[in-house]
C-alpha positions in Angstrom: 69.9 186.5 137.6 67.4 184.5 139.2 68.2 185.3 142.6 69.0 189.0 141.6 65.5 189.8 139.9 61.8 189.4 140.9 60.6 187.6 137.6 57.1 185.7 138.9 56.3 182.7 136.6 59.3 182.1 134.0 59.7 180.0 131.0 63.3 178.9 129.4 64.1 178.3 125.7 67.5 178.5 124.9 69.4 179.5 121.8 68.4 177.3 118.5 64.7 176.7 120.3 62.0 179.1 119.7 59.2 180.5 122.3 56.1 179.1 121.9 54.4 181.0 123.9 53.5 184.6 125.0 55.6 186.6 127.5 55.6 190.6 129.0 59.7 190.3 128.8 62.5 188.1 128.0 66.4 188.1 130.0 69.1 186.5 128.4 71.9 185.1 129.8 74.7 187.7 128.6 77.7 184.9 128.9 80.5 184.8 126.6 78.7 185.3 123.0 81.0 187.1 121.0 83.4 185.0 119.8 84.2 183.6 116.1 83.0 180.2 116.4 79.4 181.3 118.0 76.8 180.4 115.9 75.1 183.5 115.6 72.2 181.9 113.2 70.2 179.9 116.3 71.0 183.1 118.5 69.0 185.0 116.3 66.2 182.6 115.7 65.3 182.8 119.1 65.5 186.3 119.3 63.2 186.1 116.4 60.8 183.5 118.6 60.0 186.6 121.2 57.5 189.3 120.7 58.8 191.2 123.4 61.0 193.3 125.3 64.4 191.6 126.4 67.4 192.6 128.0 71.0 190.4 127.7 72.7 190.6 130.9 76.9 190.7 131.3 77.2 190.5 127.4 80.9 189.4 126.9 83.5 189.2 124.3 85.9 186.6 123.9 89.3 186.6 122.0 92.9 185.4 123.1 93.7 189.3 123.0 92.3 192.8 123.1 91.6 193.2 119.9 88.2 194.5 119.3 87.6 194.5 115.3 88.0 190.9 115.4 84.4 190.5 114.6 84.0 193.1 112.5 82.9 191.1 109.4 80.6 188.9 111.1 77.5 189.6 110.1 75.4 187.1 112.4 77.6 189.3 115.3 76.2 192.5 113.7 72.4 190.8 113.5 73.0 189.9 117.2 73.7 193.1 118.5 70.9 194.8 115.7 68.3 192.6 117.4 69.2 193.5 121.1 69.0 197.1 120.0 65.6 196.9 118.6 63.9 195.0 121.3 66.1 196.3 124.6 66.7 199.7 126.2 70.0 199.0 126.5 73.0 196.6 126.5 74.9 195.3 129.4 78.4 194.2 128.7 80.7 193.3 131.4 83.5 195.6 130.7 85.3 198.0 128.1 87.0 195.7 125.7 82.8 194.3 125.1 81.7 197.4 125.0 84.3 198.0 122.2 82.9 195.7 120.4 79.4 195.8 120.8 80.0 199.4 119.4 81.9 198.5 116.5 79.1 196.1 116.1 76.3 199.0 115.9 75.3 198.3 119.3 73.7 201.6 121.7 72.7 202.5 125.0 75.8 200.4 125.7 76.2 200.0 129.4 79.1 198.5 131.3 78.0 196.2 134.6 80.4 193.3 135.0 79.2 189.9 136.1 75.8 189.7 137.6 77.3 186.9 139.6 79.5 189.4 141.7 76.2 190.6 143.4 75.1 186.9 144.3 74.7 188.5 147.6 72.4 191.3 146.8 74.7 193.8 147.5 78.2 195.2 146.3 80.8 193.9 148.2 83.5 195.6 150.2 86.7 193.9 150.3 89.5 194.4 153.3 93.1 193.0 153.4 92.9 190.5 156.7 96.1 190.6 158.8 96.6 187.5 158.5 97.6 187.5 154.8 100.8 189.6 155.8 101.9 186.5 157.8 103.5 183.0 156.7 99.8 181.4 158.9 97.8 182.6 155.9 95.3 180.8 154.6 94.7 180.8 150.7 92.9 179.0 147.7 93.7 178.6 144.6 91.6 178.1 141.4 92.9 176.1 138.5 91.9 175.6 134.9 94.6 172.9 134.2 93.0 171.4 130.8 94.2 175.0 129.1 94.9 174.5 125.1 95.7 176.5 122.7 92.1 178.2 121.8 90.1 181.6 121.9 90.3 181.3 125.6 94.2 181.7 125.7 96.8 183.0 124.0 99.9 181.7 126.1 98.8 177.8 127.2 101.9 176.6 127.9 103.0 179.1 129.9 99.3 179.3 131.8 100.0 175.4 132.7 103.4 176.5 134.0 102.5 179.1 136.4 99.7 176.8 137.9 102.5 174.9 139.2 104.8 177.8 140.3 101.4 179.2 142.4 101.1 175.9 143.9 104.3 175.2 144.6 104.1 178.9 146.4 101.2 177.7 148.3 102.3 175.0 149.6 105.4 176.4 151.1 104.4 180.3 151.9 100.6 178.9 153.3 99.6 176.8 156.8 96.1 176.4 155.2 95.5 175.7 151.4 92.9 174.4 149.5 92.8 173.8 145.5 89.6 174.7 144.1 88.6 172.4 140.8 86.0 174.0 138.4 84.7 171.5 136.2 87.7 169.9 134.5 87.2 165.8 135.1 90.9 164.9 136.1 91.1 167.8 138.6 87.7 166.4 140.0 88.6 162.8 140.0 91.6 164.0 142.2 89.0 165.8 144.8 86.6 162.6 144.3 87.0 160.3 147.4 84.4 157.6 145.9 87.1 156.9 143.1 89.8 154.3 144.3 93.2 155.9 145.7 95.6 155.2 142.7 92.8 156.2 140.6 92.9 159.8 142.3 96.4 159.3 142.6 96.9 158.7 138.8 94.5 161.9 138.2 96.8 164.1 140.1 100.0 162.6 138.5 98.4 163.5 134.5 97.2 167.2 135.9 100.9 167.8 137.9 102.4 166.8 134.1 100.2 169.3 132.3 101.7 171.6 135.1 105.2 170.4 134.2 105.3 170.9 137.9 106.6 167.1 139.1 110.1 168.6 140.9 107.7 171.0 142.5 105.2 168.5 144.7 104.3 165.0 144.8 100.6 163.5 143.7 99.8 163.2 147.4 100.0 166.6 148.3 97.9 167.9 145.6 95.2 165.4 146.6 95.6 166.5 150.5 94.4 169.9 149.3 92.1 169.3 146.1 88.6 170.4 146.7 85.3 169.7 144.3 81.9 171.8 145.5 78.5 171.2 144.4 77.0 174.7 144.9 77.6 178.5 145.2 76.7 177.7 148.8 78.9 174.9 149.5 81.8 176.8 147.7 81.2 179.5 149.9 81.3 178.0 152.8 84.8 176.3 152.2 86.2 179.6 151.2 85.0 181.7 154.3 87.7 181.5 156.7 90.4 182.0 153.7 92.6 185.4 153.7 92.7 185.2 150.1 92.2 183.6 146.8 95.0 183.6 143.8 94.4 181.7 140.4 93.5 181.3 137.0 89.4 181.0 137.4 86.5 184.2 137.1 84.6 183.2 139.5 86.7 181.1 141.6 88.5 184.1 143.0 85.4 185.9 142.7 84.0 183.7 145.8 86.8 185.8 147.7 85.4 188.7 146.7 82.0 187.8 147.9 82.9 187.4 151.3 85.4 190.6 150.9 88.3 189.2 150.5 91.4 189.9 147.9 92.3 187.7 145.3 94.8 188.0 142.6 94.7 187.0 139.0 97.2 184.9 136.4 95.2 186.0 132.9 95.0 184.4 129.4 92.8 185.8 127.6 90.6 189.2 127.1 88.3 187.8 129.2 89.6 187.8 132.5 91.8 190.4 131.5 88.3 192.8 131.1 87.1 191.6 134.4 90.2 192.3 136.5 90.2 195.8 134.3 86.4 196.8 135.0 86.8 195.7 139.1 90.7 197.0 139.0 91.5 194.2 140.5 95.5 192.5 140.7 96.2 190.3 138.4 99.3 189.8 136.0 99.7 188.1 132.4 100.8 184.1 132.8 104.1 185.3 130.5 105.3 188.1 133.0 107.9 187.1 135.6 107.3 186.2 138.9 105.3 188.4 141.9 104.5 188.0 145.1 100.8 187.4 145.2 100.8 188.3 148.9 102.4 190.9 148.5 100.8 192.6 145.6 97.3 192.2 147.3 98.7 194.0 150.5 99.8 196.5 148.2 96.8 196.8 146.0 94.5 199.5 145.5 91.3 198.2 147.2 89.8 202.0 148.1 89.7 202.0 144.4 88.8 198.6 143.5 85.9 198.8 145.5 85.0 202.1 143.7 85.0 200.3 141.0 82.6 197.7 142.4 80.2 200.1 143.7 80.3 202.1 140.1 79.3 198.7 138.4 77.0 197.7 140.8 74.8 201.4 140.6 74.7 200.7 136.5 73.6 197.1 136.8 70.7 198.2 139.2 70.1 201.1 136.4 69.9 198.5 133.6 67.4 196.2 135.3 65.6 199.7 136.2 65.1 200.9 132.6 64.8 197.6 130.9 61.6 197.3 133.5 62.9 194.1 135.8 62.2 194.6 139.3 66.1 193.8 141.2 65.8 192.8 144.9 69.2 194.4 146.1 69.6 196.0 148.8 
């Protein structure tokens, strides 16, 4: 959002804190806020803290299904979405199953954007199947979220953990080029971390492969030969240019393809990332359903239409900023 908008001198506070000082308009960090364990009370102390007009950004809904009266007794929820209505022109919720709730919730002017982050590049991207990915010299990522459990992010761990190994084990064998993208779980960095000693980073890959239950599938070694850690958007950008594709379990780890218009395909959990792939039409399957191709269902894919899509959510986001009175730099 910071990149996207033209907000001159800013202040942060975030939720439990209260402004202590004047503003002409507050943004909020949409994120995923509507969830059961939330706490709802410091959200709306803030909101209480700001004598002005805000506007949340890529409000999102989180539950390990599509079940959108799951919140439906929550009154700090209903608060929540009563405050954002008073003091905001409208709602941005990244796809359907939110603006489901946010409905039930009492919420109006309810418009469906996505991610912000998809238009890190100021513009909506266009993505286009490389030849490449057709042949066995493809070059892929994959992003992982190996520390799964059993939680409000997803509904099926074991068998998430599973198919981590089963795309691997693809990759490795179907792929000249791959590299493994960690996102902020320690062992899976500890593996990418050359600092760390080599049976420690040895021993890191060894516990994630077990999560995996994938030790018939590949040794320690080879996971570390293609492990990568990144320290910015940039950085993780670069290392993903000269990919054909990305395939995982991460938002915004296959999003990078998409940045640089390129397909990726999804193994979903939860409503979460079952909403984004939804609201972009992107590929993706549930981690319970038998086995696909990934290639071959991104050469296959729909991308006229996903890019429709792209376009659609990109002209309401630029609308939101527009009538909530933040100045967007896009092209």
């Amino acid at each position: 959002m910071l990149r996207e908008l033209d907000l001159g001198e800013t202040v942060r506070v975030g939720f439990g804190g209260t402004l202590s000082q004047p503003v002409e308009r507050a943004i909020i960090r949409g994120s995923t806020y509507l969830h059961k364990h939330f706490n709802f009370d410091d959200a709306n102390k803030t909101l209480d803290s700001i004598d002005a007009p805000m506007a949340i950004v890529g409000l999102g809904a989180q539950n390990p299904t599509q079940d959108a009266s799951y919140l439906d007794g929550n009154e700090g929820a209903r608060d929540f979405i009563a405050r954002l209505n008073e003091k905001s022109a409208s709602i941005s919720v990244r796809g359907d199953f939110t603006a489901a709730v946010v409905e039930r919730l009492g919420g109006k002017n309810i418009r469906v954007t996505g991610c912000p982050s998809l238009f890190y590049t100021l513009s909506a991207p266009q993505v286009r199947v490389p030849e490449m990915l057709a042949m066995p010299e493809r070059s892929v990522g994959v992003s992982i979220h190996s520390g799964l459990s059993a939680n409000i992010f997803c509904h099926a761990p074991h068998e998430a953990r599973a198919m981590h190994g089963r795309v691997i084990a693809w990759a490795l064998e179907n792929a000249a080029n791959l590299s493994v993208f960690e996102q902020g779980v320690l062992r899976e960095y500890d593996i990418a971390d050359h600092d760390l000693p080599f049976d420690e980073r040895r021993q890191a890959a060894s516990e994630v492969i077990a999560r995996m239950k994938a030790e018939e599938l590949f040794s320690p070694e080879r996971l570390m030969a293609h492990m990568v850690s990144v320290k910015s958007i940039e950085e993780w950008l670069a290392k993903a240019r000269d990919l054909d594709a990305i395939l995982g379990f991460r938002f915004h780890g296959n999003m990078v393809a998409l940045l640089q218009g390129k397909p990726c395909y999804y193994y979903v959990y939860d409503s979460r990332l079952t909403e984004f792939c939804d609201v972009y039409g992107l590929p993706y399957q549930d981690v319970t359903e038998d086995w696909r191709d990934p290639a071959q269902a991104m050469i296959d894919h729909d991308w006229d239409g996903a890019n429709a899509r792209i376009a659609a959510c990109f002209d309401e986001m630029k609308a939101f900023y527009s009538e909530n009175g933040f100045a967007a730099r896009f092209a």
